[in-house]
N, C-alpha and C positions, 0 to 999 in steps of 0.2 A: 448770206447777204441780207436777207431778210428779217433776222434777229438784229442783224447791225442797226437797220434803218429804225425796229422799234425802238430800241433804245434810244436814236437820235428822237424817238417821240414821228416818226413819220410814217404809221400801220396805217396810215390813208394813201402810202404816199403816192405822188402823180395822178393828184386830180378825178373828176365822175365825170370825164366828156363821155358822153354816149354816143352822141349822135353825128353819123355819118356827114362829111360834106360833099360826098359825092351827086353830082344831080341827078344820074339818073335812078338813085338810092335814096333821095329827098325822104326822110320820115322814118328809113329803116333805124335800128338800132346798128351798132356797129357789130354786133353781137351775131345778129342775123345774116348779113354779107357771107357769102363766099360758101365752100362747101366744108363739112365737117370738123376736118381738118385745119380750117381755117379758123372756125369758131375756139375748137381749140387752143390754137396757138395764140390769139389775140387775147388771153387769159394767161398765158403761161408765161408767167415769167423767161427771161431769155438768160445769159451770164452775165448780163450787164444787170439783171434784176429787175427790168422793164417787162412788161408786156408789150406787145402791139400800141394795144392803145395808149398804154402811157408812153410810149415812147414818142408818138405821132403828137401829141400833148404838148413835149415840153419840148418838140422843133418850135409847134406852129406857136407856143409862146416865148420861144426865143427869140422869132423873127422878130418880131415887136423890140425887143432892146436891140437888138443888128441893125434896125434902122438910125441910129444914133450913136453907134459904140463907143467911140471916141470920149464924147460927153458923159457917158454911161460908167467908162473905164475909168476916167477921171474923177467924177466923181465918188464912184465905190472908194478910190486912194484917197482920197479928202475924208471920204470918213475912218478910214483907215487908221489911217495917221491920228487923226481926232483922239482915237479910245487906244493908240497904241501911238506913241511918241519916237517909243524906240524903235521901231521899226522904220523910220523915216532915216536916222541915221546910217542907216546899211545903204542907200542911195549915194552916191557922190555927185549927182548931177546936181541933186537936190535940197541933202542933207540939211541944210545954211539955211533954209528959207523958211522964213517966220509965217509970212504974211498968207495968208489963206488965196489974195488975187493975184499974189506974185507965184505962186504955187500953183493954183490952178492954170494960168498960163504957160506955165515953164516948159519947155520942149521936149525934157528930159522925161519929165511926170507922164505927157501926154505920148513919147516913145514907148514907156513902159506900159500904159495902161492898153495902148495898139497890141502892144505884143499881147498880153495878158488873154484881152478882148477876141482877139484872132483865135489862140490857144485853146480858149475855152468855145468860140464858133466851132473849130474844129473837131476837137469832142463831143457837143450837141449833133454836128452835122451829121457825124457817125456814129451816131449813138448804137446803130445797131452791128457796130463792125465791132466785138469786144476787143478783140487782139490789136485792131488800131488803136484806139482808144488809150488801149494799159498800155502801148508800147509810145504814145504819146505823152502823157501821163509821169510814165517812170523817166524819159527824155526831159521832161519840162523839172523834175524832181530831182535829177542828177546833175542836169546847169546850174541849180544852185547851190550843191553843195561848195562853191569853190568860194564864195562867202563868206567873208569870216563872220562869226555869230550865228550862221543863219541853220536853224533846226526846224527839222519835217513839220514840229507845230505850229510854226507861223503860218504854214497854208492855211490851217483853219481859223486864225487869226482874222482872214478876209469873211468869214461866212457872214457876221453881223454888219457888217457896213453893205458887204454885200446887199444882203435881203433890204436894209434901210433905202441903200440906191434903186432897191425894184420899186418900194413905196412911193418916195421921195420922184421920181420920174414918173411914176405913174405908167410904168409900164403892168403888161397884166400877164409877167411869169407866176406861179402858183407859188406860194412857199415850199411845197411836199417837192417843185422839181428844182428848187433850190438849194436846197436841205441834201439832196437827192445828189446832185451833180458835185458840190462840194465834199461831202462825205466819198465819193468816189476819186475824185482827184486828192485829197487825202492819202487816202490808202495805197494809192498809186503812187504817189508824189515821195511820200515818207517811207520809200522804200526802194529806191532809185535804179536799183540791182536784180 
């Protein structure tokens, strides 16, 4: 896993939080917490290819887009659609619609982007359960095979609009658990079986 993400360019990935927010740990490093064992494993990467700490990383910067997802969701597909047109056409709710505030409004766009939104909470939430995760993952990748047109690539189709909507909202996910979480739904997704 870890060859995969350099390649994606993400040998940092998940962020240099150090420091504990524990209060009555005010000062320690995260590093230092716990006994041996535990210092250990907050370094060890897990199957999911997180450590400890980066896993604790990209919950507590996900809450920050969960506070708005909706909006978050909708707009990721607004850029979406922007850099990929065709991809719009696979929608029937939405296919037709030109206009960027007849689009952003639509019920349909904002059903899908919920669903999406949800989806991808749910995989954060448990980031440390792997077998949930891949068993949501390959779930969320095999619903759409019945699509006509639609191939395992277009998941990653979302990564750039994606990371644009963390900018763009001004939320403060990392890119490395950006890069991170997409490249894993990927692999999962585009492989449904």
């Amino acid at each position: 896993m870890q060859s995969i993400l350099k390649r994606l360019g993400c040998n940092r990935c998940i962020g240099n939080q150090d420091e504990s927010t524990d209060n009555n740990n005010r000062g320690k490093k995260f590093s230092e917490l716990g006994d041996s064992k535990n210092k250990e494993d907050s370094n060890t990467p897990s199957k999911n290819g997180l450590n400890t700490r980066q896993a604790f990383s990209l919950r507590q910067s996900w809450k920050a887009i969960m506070r708005d997802d909706v909006a978050f969701g909708i707009e990721m597909f607004m850029r979406l659609f922007k850099t990929n047109a065709s991809l719009q056409t696979m929608f029937q709710g939405f296919k037709d619609i030109n206009s960027d505030d007849e689009l952003r409004s639509n019920e349909a766009l904002e059903y899908h982007a919920t669903l999406v939104m949800t989806t991808l909470d749910d995989a954060i939430t448990h980031i440390d359960n792997y077998d949930f995760v891949r068993q949501l993952l390959q779930k969320t990748g095999a619903s759409h095979v019945k699509f006509a047109g639609f191939k395992p690539d277009n998941f990653m189709a979302i990564k750039g609009p994606f990371l644009e909507a963390v900018k763009v909202t001004g939320r403060p996910l990392h890119r490395q658990h950006a890069e991170h979480l997409l490249h894993r739904h990927h692999l999962y997704s585009a492989n449904p079986y």
